[in-house]
C-alpha positions in Angstrom: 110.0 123.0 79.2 108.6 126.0 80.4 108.4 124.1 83.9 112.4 124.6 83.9 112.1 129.1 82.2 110.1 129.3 85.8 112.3 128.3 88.1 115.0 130.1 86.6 112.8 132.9 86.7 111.8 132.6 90.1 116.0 131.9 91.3 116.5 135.8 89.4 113.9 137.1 90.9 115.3 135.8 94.4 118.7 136.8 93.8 117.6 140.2 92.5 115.0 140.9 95.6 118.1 140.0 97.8 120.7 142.7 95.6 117.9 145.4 96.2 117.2 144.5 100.3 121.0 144.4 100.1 121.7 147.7 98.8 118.7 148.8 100.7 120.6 147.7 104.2 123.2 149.5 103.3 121.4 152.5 102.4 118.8 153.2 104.7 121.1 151.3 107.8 124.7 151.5 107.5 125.3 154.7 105.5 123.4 156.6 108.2 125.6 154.8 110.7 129.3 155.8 108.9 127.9 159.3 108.6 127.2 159.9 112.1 130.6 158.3 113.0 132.9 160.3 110.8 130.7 163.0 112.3 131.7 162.4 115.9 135.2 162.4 115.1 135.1 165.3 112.9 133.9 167.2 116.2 136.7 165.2 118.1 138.7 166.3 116.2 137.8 170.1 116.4 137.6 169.9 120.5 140.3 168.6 120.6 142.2 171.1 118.8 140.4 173.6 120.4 142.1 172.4 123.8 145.3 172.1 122.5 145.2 175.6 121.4 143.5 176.8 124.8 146.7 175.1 126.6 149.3 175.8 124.3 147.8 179.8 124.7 147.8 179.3 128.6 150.9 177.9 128.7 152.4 180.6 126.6 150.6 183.7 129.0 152.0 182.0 131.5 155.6 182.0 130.5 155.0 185.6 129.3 153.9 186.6 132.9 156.8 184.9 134.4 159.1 186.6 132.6 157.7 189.5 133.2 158.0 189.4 137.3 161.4 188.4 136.6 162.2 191.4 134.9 160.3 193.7 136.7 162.1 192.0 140.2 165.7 192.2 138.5 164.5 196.3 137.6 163.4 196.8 141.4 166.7 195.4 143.3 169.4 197.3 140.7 167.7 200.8 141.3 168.7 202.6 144.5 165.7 202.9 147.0 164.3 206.1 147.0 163.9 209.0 149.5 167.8 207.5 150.9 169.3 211.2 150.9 172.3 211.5 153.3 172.3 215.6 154.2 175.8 215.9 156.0 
C-alpha cells in the first residue's frame, strides 16, 4: 500500500515542478519579452506623432507663407509706382 501513496506522490511532485518551471518561463522569459514589445510601440507611437505634428506644422508655415506673398504681391501691383510725377 504505501508502494501506490509514492507514486502518487512522485506524479504531484512532477506536475507541481512543471506549474513552477511553467510560471517560471513565463516570468523570467516571456514577461520580459511583452514588456520590451509594448515598449517599442509605445515609442512608435510617440515618433510617430512627433512627425505628424512636425509635418502638419510645416505644412501649415507653409500655407501661411504663401499667403502671405500673395497678399504682399496683390498690395505691390494695386499701389501706383512711386517717384511717377508728371510736372507739366
Amino acid at each position: 500500500m504505501s508502494g501506490r501513496g509514492k507514486g502518487k506522490r512522485s506524479a504531484q511532485g512532477g506536475l507541481a515542478t512543471a506549474g513552477v518551471a511553467a510560471l517560471a518561463v513565463v516570468c523570467c522569459a516571456a514577461l520580459p519579452l511583452v514588456i520590451a514589445l509594448a515598449g517599442s510601440v509605445a515609442i512608435g507611437t510617440v515618433l510617430g506623432v512627433g512627425v505628424g505634428v512636425a509635418a502638419a506644422a510645416g505644412l501649415a508655415a507653409a500655407i501661411v507663407l504663401r499667403a502671405r506673398r500673395r497678399r504682399s504681391s496683390t498690395r505691390r501691383t494695386e499701389s501706383p509706382p512711386q517717384g511717377s510725377y508728371r510736372g507739366s
